[in-house]
N, C-alpha and C positions, 0 to 999 in steps of 0.2 A: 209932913216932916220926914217921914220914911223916904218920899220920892226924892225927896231934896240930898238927901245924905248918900242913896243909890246915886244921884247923877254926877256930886260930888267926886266919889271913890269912880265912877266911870270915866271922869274928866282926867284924874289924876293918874290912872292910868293910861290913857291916849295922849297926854300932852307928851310924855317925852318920843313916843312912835311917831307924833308932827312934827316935832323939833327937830328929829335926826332925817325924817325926809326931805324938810325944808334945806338942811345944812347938806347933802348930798347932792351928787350930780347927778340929774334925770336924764334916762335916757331911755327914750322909746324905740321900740323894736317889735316887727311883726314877724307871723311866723314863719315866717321866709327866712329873716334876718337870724333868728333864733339857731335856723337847721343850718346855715352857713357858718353863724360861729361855734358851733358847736362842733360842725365839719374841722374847724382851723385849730382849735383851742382845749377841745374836751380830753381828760385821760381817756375818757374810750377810743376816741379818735388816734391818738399818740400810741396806744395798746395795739391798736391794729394796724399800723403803721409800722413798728417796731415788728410785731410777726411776720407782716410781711419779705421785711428785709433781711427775717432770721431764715426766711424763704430760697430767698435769691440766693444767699448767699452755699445756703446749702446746694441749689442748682448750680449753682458758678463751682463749686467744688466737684460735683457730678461731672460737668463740662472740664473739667483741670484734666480727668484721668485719659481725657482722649489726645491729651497735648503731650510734647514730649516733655521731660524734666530731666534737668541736671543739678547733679549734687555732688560735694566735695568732700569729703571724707578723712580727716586725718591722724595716725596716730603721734601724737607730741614725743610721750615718752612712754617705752613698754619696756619697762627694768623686774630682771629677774634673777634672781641670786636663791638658789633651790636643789637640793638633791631630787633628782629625774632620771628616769630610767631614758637613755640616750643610745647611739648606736657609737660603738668605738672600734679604730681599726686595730686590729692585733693580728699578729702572726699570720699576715698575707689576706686576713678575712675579717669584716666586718661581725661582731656582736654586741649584743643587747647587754649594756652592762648599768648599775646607779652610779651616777656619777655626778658632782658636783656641777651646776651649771651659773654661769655667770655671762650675762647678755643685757644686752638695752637695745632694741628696736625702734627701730622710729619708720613713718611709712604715711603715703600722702596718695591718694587718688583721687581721680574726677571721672565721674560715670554720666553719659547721657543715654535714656531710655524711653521707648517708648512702647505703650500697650497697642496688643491689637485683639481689636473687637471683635472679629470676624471669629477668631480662633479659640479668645481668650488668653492669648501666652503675651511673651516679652521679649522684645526686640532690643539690645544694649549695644552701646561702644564705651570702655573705659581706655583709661591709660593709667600706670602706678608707678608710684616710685618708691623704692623702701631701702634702708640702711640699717647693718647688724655688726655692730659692736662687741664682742668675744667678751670686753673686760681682762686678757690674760696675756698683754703686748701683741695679738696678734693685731696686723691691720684689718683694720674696716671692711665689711666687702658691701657695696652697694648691687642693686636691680632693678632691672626695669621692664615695664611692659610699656614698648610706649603707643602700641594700640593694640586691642581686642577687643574680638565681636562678639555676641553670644544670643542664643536663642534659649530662652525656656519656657517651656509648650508641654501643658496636659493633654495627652492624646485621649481622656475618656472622658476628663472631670467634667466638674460646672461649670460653666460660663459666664458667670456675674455678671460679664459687660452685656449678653447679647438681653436680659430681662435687668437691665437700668436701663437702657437704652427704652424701654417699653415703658418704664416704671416713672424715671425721675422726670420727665417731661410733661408728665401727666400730672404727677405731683403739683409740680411748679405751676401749670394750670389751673390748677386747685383754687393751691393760693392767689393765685391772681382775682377767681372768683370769687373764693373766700374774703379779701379783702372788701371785692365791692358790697360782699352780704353782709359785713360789717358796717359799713359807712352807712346802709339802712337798718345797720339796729340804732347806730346813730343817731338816725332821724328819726327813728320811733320814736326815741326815746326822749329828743329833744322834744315831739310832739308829745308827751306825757308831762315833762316838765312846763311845756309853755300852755298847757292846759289848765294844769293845776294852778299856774299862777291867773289867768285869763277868771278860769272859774274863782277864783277868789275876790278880784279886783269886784266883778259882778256882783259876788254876794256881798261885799262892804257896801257899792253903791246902792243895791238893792235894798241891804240894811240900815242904811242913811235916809230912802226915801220912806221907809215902813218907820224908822221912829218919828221925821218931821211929821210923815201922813197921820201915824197914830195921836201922835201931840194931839196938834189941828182936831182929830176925831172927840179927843180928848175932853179938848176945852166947848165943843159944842152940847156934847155927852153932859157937861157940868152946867151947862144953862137950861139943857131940855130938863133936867132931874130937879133944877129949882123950881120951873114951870110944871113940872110933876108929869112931865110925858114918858119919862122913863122910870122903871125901878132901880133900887139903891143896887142890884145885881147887876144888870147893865152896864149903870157907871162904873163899879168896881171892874167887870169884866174891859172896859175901856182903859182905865188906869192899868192892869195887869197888862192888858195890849203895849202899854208907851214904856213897862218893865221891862216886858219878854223883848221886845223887838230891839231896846239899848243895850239888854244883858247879849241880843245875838251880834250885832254891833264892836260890843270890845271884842268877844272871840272872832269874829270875823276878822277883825283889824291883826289881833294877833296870828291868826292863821295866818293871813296876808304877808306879811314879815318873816313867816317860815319862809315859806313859799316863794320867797323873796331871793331871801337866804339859800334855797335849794336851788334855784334857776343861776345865780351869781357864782355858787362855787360849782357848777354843770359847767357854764362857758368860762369859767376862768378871772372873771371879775373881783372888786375889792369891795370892802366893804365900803367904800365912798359913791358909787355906783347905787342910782334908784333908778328899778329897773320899772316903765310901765311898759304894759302890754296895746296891741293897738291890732283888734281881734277883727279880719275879713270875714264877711259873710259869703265870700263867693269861693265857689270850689267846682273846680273843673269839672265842663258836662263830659262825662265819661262813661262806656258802656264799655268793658272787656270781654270780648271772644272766650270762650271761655276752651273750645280746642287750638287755637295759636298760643292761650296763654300756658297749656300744659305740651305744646310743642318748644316756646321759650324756656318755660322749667327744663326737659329735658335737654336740652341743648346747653344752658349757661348754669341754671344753679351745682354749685361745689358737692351737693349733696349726691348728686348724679354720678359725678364724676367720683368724690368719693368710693361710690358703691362698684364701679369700674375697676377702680385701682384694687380693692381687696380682694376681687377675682382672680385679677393679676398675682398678688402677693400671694395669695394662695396659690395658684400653679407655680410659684417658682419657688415655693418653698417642698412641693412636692417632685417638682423636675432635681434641687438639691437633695431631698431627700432618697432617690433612688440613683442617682448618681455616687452619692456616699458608701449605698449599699452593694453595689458590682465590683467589680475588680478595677482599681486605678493604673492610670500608666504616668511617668512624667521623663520628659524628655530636659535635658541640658546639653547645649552644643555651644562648642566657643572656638577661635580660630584667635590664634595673636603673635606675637612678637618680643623676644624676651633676651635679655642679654645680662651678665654682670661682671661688676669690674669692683677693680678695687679704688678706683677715682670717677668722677663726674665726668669725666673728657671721653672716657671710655667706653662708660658701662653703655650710651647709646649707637656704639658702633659694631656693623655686621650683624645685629640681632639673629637670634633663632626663632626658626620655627617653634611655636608651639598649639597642640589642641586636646581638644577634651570630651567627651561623648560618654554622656552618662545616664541612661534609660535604668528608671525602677519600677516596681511593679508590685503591687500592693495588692495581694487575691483573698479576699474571708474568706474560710475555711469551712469554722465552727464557730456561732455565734448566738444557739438553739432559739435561732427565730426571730432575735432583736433588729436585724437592720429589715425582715420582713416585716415585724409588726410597725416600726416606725415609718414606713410605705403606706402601711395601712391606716397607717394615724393620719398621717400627710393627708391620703386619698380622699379620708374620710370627714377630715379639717374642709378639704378643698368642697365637699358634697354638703357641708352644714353651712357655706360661704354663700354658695349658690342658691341655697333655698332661701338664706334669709335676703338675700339682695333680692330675689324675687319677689318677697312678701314686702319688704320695704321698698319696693318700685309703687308695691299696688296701694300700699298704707301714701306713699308720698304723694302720688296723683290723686287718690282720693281726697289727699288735705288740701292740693292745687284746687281742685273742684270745689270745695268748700269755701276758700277763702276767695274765689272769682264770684261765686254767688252770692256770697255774704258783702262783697265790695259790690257786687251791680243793683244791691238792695238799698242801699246808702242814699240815692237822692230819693228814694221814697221817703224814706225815712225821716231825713231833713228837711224835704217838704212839708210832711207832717206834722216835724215839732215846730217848727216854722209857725204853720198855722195855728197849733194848740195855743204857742205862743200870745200867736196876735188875737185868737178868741179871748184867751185866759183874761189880758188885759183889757179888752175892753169889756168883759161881763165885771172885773173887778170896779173900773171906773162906773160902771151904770149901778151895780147894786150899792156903789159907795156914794153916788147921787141919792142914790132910794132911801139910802140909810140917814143921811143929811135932812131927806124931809119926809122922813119917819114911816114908810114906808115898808122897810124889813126890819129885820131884827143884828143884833149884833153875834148871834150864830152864822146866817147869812152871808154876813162881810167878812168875818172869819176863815170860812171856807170859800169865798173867794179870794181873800190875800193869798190864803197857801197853796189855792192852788194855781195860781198868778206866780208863785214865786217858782212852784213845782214845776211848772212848765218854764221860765228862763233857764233854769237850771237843765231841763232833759233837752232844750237848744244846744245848749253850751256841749252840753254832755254827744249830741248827736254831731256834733263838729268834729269833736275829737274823737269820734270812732271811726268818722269819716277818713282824715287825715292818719290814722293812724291803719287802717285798712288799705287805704292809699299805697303808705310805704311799706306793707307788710306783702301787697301783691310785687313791688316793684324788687321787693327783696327775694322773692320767691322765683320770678322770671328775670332778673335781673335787665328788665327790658322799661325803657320809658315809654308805656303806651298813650299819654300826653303828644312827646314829639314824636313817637314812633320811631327809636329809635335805639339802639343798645345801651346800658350803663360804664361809659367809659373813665379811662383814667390812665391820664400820664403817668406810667411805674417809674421811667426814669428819675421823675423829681420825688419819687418817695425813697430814693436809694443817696440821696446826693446830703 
C-alpha cells in the first residue's frame, strides 16, 4: 500500500515535466555546438565584445592627437553695459579713469592645429574675424586676422606624446588579447554548463535503469521469500532498493530541468526549446610541450603584456614627476596679419604685420622638500612595480607549468575512468546474475550498483576536466595546439 501511494505522488510529479518536454521543440546539440552558440549569443560573449570596442575606440582617440584638427569658434553675442576702469584720453594723454562702458562684441574664428610628438608643442594656423559695437552713435569698427601662425613649445616639460606613443599601442594590444582570453572563459564555461546538463541526462537515465532493474530484483526477491530462500530483511532491503532508486529518479528529473533551464538562458534560448545533449567520447590525442607552451604564454597572454605596460606607467609617471619638479620653460610665437576698418570691404585690405613672442619661466625656489619627496615617491612607486612584475612573471609560469601538466595528465586519466567504467559494469552485471540464483547476498549487489553508478559518473566527470583543461591551456597561451596555430579573430567585424 505504501509503495503504491509513493509511486503514485512520484507519477504526479513527473507527468507534468513529460508533458512540457513532449509540447517543446527538441533540439540536440553537442559540445561543439554548445561553445559556438554560446560564442554568438551569451551575455558574456556580448560583455566582451562591448570592451572590446570600448578599447578601440579609446585607441582611435589616441591615434586622433597625431592628426591635425580644426575648429570653429564663435562669439554670437558679448554685450556689456558696466562701470570699468578704462583708459580715456584727456589733456593730450591717455589715463586710467571708471567710466561707464557700453559694448557688444561679436567674433568668429576657425583654427587648424596640429601636435607634434617629437617635441611635445603645437603647431596652429587661425584666421578671425571680430566686430565692436560702442553702443553710443559711434560706428562699428570691425578686425581681422585673416591668417596667423603660431608655435607653442615647452622647452623642459613633459612630453605626453613621446610615452602614449609607448603606452596606448600596447594598451590596445592588450585588449586584443584580452578579448581572445575571454571568448575562452566563454568556453569554459560553456563546457561547465554542457557538463552539468550531460551529467544529469546520465543520472535520469541511470536512474531509470536502477528503478526498472530494482523492480525486476524486486519481484524475484518476493518469490524466492515465499519459497523461503531469503529472509523477510532481504526482501525489505529489495523493496527499499525500488524506493530509494524512484525517490533518486524524481530528483534527478528535477535537477535535469534546472540544468535545462541553466544551459537555455547561457545560450540565449526560450523556454519552448528542449535542449538534449549528445555527449562524444572522443577527445583529441594531445600532448603539449610544456616549454613552447610557456614561450606562447609569454608572447600572447594579456597578462604579460599587462605587466609590461605598468613598468611603462610607472616610468612615466616618474619622468612627469621630476619634470614638474625643475624649473619650467614655455615658449609662444605667432606671426599673422591684421587690419581694421569700419566696413567689411575694408577691414581685409593692406593688412599689417603682426607678432608675438612670449617665453615664461617657472623656477621653485622654496618648497622644503615637496617636489623632492614626490621624486621619491615616483622612484620608489616605479621600484615596488618592478619587483612585483617580477614575482608575478615567476607566480605566472609556475601556474603555466601547472596547468600544462595537469592537461597532459588527462588521457591517463580518462583512460582510466574509462575502464573503472567498463569493469564497474560488468562486475555489477555478474554479481546481479549471482544474486538471481542466489549466490551473493543483497549487500553484494548493493555495492556493486553504487559503484557502477560511481564510476559513470567520475567518466562524465573526467570528460569535463578534460575539456575544460583543454580550454584553460588555450586561454593561457592563447595558441591552438590542436591545429597549431594562433587564436585568431576578425576585430574589424567586432567594431561594425
Amino acid at each position: 500500500m505504501r509503495k503504491s501511494i509513493f509511486l503514485v505522488f512520484t507519477l504526479s510529479l513527473l507527468l507534468p515535466l513529460s508533458i512540457n518536454a513532449q509540447q517543446a521543440q527538441i533540439r540536440k546539440l553537442t559540445l561543439g555546438d554548445v561553445i559556438q552558440l554560446a560564442q554568438e549569443n551569451s551575455l558574456q560573449a556580448l560583455l566582451a565584445k562591448h570592451r572590446f570596442r570600448s578599447s578601440y575606440w579609446q585607441y582611435r582617440s589616441y591615434q586622433a592627437n597625431y592628426l591635425p584638427s580644426v575648429s570653429l569658434q564663435t562669439d554670437i553675442v558679448d554685450l556689456q553695459r558696466a562701470i570699468t576702469k578704462s583708459l580715456v584720453y584727456e589733456g593730450g594723454q591717455w589715463v586710467e579713469k571708471y567710466a561707464p562702458t557700453n559694448r557688444l562684441n561679436s567674433s568668429i574664428s576657425l583654427e587648424a592645429s596640429q601636435n607634434i610628438p617629437l617635441t611635445g608643442g603645437r603647431i596652429f594656423v587661425a584666421s578671425e574675424l571680430g566686430r565692436l559695437d560702442l553702443l553710443n552713435d559711434d560706428p562699428a569698427t570691425l578686425m581681422s586676422t585673416p591668417v596667423s601662425i603660431g608655435l607653442s613649445q615647452p622647452l623642459f616639460g613633459f612630453n605626453q606624446f613621446k610615452w602614449q606613443k609607448k603606452i596606448e599601442p600596447m594598451r590596445y594590444e592588450e585588449a586584443k588579447k584580452q578579448y581572445l582570453s575571454s571568448m575562452e572563459d566563454v568556453n569554459q564555461r560553456a563546457v561547465s554548463y554542457f557538463f552539468d546538463l550531460a551529467l544529469e541526462q546520465m543520472n535520469v537515465k541511470t536512474s531509470e535503469f536502477n528503478v526498472a532493474n530494482n523492480d525486476t530484483l524486486y519481484q524475484i526477491a518476493k518469490g524466492r521469500f515465499e519459497l523461503g530462500m531469503i529472509d523477510q530483511g532481504d526482501l525489505m532491503q529489495m523493496e527499499l532498493n525500488v524506493l530509494t532508486s524512484t525517490d533518486d529518479l524524481v530528483k534527478d528529473k528535477l535537477n535535469l530541468e534546472v540544468r535545462k533551464s541553466n544551459l537555455r538562458t547561457f545560450l540565449g534560448f526560450n523556454d519552448n526549446i528542449n535542449l538534449e545533449l549528445v555527449t562524444s567520447l572522443d577527445v583529441p590525442v594531445l600532448t603539449v610541450d610544456v616549454g613552447e607552451a610557456l614561450q606562447r604564454a609569454r608572447e600572447n597572454n594579456p597578462e604579460m603584456i599587462s605587466m609590461e605596460r605598468s613598468i611603462l606607467e610607472a616610468e612615466q609617471n616618474l619622468a612627469k614627476t621630476k619634470a614638474s619638479s625643475r624649473f619650467n620653460a614655455n615658449m609662444m610665437a605667432s606671426y599673422g596679419l591684421t587690419q581694421r576698418a569700419s566696413d567689411l570691404q575694408n577691414v581685409y585690405k593692406d593688412p599689417q604685420q603682426s607678432q608675438r613672442l612670449n617665453i615664461g619661466v617657472t623656477v621653485p625656489i622654496l618648497d622644503w622638500g615637496m617636489r623632492k619627496g614626490q621624486v621619491k615617491m615616483a622612484r620608489s612607486s616605479l621600484d615596488v612595480t618592478l619587483v612585483n612584475v617580477q614575482q608575478q612573471k615567476i607566480d605566472f609560469e609556475q601556474q603555466v607549468y601547472l596547468d600544462i601538466m595537469q592537461f597532459n595528465m588527462q588521457d591517463d586519466q580518462l583512460l582510466l575512468a574509462a575502464k573503472t567504467d567498463t569493469i564497474s559494469r560488468t562486475r555489477y552485471d555478474i554479481t546481479k546474475q549471482k544474486f538471481m540464483i542466489g549466490k551473493v547476498d543483497v549487500l553484494k549487489l548493493n555495492d556493486a550498483l553504487a559503484q557502477k553508478d560511481r564510476a559513470i559518473a567520475n567518466y562524465m566527470s573526467a570528460l569535463r576536466t578534460y575539456w575544460s583543461s583543454f580550454y584553460n591551456v588555450r586561454k593561457t597561451t592563447l595558441w591552438d595546439f590542436e591545429k597549431k596555430q594562433p587564436l585568431e579573430q576578425n576585430y574589424e567585424d567586432l567594431i561594425r
